[in-house]
C-alpha positions in Angstrom: -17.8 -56.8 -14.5 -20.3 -53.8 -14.4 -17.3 -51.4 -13.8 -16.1 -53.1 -17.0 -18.4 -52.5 -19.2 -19.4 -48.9 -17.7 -15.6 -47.7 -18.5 -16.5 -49.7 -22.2 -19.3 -47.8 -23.2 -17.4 -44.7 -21.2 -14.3 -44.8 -23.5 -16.5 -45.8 -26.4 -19.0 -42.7 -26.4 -16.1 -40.0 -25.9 -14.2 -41.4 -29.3 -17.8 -41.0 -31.2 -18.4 -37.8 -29.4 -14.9 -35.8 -30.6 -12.2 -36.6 -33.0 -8.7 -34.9 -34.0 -7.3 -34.1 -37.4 -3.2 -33.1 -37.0 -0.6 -32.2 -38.9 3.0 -33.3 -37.3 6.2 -31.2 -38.1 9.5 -33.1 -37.6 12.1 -31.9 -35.9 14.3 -33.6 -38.7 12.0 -31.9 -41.4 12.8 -28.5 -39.5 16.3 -29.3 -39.6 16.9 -30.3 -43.2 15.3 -27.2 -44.1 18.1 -25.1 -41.8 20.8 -27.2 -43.8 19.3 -26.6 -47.1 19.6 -22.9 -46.8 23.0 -23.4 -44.9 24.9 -21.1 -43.1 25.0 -17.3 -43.8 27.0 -14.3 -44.3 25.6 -11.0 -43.7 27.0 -8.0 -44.3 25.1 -5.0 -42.6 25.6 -1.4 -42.2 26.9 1.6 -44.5 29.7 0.4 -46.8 32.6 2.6 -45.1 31.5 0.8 -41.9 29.8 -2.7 -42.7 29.9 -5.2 -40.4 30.2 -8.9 -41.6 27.3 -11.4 -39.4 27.7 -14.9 -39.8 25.2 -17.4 -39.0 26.5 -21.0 -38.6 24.9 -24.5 -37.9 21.1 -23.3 -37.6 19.1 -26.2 -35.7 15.8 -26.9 -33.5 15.2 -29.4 -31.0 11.5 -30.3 -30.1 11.1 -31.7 -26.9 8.1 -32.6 -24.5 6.3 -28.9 -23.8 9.0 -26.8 -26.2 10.9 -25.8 -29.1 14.3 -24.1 -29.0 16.1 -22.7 -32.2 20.0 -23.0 -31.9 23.4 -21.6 -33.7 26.0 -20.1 -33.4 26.7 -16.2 -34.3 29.6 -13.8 -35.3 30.1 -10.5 -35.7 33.1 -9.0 -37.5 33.6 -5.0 -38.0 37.4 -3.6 -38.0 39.5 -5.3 -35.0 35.8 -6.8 -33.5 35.2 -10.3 -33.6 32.6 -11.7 -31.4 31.5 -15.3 -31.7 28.4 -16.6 -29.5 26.1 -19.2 -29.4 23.1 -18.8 -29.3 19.5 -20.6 -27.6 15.7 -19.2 -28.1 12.5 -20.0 -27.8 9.9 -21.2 -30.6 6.6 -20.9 -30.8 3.9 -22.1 -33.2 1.2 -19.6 -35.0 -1.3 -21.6 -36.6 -3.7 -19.0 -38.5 -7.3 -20.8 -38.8 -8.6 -19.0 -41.4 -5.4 -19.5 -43.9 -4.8 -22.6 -42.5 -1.1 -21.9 -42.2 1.2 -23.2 -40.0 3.8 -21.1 -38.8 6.9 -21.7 -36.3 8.1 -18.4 -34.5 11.6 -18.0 -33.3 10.7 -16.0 -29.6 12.8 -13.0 -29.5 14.6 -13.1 -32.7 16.5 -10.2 -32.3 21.0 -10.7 -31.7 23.0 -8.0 -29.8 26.3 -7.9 -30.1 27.6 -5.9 -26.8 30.6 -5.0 -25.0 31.5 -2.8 -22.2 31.1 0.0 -24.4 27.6 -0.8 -25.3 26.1 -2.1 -28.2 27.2 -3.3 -31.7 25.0 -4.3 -33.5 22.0 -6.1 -33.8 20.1 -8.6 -36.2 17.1 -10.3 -36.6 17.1 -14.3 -37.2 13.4 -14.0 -37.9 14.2 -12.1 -42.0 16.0 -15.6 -42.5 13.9 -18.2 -41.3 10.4 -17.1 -40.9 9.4 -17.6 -44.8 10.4 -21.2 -44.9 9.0 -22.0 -42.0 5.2 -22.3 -42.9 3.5 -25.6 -43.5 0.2 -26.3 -44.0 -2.5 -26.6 -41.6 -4.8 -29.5 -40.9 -8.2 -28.0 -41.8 -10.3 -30.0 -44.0 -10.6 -28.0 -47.5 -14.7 -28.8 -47.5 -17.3 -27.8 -44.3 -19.7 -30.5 -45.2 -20.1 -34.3 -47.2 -23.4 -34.7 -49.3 -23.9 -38.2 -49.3 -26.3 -40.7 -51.1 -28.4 -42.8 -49.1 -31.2 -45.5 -49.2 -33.3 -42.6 -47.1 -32.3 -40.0 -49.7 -29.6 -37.1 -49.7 -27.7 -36.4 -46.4 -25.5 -33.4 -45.1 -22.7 -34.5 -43.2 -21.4 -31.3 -41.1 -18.0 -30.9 -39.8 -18.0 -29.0 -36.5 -14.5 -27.8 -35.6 -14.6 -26.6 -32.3 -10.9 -25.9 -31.3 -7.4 -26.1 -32.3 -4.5 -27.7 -30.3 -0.8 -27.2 -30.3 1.4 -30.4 -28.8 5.2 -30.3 -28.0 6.5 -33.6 -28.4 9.7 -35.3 -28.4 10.7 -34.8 -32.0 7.9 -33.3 -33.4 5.1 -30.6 -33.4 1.6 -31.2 -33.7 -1.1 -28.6 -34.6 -4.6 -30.7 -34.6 -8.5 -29.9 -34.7 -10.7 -31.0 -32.4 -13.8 -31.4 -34.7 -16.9 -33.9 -34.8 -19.6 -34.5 -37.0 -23.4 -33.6 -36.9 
């Protein structure tokens, strides 16, 4: 009964001591997005020798510890047509101070390659970084003035960190913060 009530007054004292604000991204929020903007065509290069790039069925998966960006990419110039599919990495940036959240594709940069060397190359990042920003889970005020039967009280928010979670489905920037 004493162990009890020690693990009671335990659990209680660390939910008054810190607290988390978060803002969850859905992987199906992510994904609408990709099939708003749709699929792309690219032409790159000087006009005599352009090469087409095609972007096709853009898509994320969250999952427990990571994100992963996926589609599929072509690259057309003359008698050249390579078609690959592609898997990378995502990261979140969550900037503090602008309170922007940001996801990241790792390594954004396609080769296109063959025994002869390289292609081509293009960066995914100059068509999805933009719309990839969300806001950030920082209150907008530092401090609450409130009325009391003592008189006027300040209310201080102390943030003291801020966390990223993977989770199945989603992404989760949050704040650890408490009051003082």
């Amino acid at each position: 009964m004493i162990k009890n009530k020690f693990l009671l007054i335990v659990s209680f004292s660390s939910f008054l001591i810190a607290g988390e604000i978060s803002v969850s991204i859905s992987e199906n929020l992510v994904n609408d997005y990709l099939q708003l903007i749709g699929d792309h065509e690219i032409p790159k290069g000087k006009n005599d020798e352009q090469a087409l790039w095609s972007i096709n069925d853009p898509h994320v998966k969250f999952q427990e510890g990571s994100a992963e960006f996926f589609a599929t990419v072509s690259y057309k110039k003359g008698k050249t047509n390579i078609k690959k599919t592609i898997t990378k990495n995502m990261y979140v940036e969550y900037n503090f101070d602008k309170n922007i959240i940001q996801l990241m594709i790792e390594n954004p940069i396609v080769k296109m390659e063959r025994k002869q060397g390289a292609l081509g190359k293009f960066d995914l990042s100059s068509l999805y970084q933009e719309g990839l920003r969300f806001q950030g889970p920082r209150p907008k005020t530092k401090s609450i003035k409130l009325k009391t039967s003592k008189g006027r009280i300040k209310i201080n928010m102390n943030i003291k960190k801020s966390i990223i979670y993977f989770e199945q489905g989603v992404v989760r920037v949050a704040i650890d913060m408490n009051y003082q």
